[in-house]
TORPA-628785 format. One record per atom (N, C-alpha, C): x negated, y, z. Coordinates in steps of 0.02 Angstrom, whole numbers, plus 50000, padded with zeros to 5 digits. Example, Ala and Ser with C-alpha at 12.3 -4.5 7.8 and 13.67 -1.06 7.14 Angstrom:
49340, 49716, 50390
49385, 49775, 50390
49340, 49835, 50390
49358, 49888, 50354
49316, 49947, 50357
49355, 50002, 50394
//
This chain:
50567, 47690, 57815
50568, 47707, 57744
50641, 47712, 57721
50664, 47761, 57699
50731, 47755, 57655
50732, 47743, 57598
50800, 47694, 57602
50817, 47679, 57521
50835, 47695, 57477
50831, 47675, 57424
50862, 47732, 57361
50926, 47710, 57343
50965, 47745, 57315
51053, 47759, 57323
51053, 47681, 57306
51023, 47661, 57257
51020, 47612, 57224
51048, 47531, 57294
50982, 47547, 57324
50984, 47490, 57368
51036, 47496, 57436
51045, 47561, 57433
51094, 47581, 57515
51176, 47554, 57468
51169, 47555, 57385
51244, 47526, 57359
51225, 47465, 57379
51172, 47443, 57359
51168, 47352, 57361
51188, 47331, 57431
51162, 47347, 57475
51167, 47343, 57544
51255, 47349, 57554
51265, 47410, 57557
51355, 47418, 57559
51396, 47365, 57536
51374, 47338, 57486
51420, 47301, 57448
51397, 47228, 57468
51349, 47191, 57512
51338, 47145, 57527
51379, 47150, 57597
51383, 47214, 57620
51404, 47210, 57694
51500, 47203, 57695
51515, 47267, 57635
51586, 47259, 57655
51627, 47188, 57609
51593, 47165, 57560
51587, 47086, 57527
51587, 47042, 57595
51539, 47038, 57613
51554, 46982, 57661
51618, 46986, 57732
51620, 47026, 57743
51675, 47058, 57795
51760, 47067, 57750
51756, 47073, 57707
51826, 47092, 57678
51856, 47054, 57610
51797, 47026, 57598
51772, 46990, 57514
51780, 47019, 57452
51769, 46989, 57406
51772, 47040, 57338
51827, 47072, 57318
51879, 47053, 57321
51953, 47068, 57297
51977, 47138, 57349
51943, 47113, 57414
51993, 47188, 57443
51948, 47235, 57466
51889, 47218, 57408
51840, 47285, 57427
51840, 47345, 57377
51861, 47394, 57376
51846, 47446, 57362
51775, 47494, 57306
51767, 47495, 57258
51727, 47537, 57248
51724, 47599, 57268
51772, 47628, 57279
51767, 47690, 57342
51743, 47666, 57387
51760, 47630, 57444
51730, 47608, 57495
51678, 47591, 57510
51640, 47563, 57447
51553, 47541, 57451
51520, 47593, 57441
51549, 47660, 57409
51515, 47728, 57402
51520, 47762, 57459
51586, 47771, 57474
51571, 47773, 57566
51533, 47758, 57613
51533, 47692, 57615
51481, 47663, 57659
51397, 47679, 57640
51412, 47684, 57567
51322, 47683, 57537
51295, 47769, 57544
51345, 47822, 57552
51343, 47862, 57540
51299, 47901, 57480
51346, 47890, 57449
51336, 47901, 57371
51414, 47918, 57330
51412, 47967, 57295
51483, 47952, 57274
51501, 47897, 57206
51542, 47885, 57199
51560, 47863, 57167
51535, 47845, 57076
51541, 47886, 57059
51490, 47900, 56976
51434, 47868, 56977
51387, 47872, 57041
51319, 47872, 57053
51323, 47770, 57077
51370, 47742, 57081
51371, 47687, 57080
51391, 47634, 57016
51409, 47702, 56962
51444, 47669, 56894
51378, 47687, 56862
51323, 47735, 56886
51249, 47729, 56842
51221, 47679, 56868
51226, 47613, 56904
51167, 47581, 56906
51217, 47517, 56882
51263, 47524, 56894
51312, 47458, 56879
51356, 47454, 56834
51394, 47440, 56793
51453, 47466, 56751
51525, 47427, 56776
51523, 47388, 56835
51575, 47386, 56856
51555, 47356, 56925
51612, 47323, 56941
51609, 47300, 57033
51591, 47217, 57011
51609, 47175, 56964
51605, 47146, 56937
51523, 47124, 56939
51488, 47163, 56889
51400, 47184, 56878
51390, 47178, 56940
51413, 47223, 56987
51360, 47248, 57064
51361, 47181, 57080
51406, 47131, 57098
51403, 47063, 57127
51364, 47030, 57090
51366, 47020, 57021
51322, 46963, 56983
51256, 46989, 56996
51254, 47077, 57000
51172, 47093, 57019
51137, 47044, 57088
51184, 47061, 57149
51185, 47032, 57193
51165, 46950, 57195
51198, 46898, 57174
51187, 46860, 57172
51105, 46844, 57146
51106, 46864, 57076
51052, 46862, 57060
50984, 46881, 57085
51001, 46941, 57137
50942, 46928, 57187
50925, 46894, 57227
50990, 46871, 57242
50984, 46813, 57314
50960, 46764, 57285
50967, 46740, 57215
50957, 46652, 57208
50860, 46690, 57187
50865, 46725, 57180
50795, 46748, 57155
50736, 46760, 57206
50757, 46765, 57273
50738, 46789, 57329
50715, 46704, 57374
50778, 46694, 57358
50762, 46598, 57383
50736, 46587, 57336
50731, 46570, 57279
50678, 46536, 57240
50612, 46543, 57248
50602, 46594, 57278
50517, 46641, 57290
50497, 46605, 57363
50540, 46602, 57414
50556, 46562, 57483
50522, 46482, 57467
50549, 46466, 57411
50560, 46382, 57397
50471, 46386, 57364
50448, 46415, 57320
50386, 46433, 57294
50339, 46430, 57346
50361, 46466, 57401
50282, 46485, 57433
50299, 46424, 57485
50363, 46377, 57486
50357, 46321, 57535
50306, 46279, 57514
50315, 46268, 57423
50281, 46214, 57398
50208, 46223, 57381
//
């Protein structure tokens, strides 16, 4: 199944984040990798800033659902 630009950014930006960290990553570079240009990553996010707090917020949201179906 392919993803939508949406999630191939999310993905990019979890991958070159963890490998390079936030500061020397690029918003060019996560459009690169996500293949998507650039613009098309400022419609789902309004900065690089957003894309990470999005990020996070799925992860603690993702474990919480983990922790749910433990209990």
């Amino acid at each position: 199944m392919e993803l939508s630009p949406k999630e191939r950014i999310i993905e990019a930006a979890v991958k070159l984040f963890s490998e390079k960290g936030f500061d020397a990553t690029s918003v060019d570079e996560i459009a690169k990798l996500a293949e998507v240009n650039k613009a098309m990553i400022y419609y789902y996010f309004s900065s690089k800033e957003e894309l990470l707090s999005s990020i996070i917020k799925k992860s603690i949201n993702d474990f919480t659902s983990i922790i749910e179906e433990i209990d």
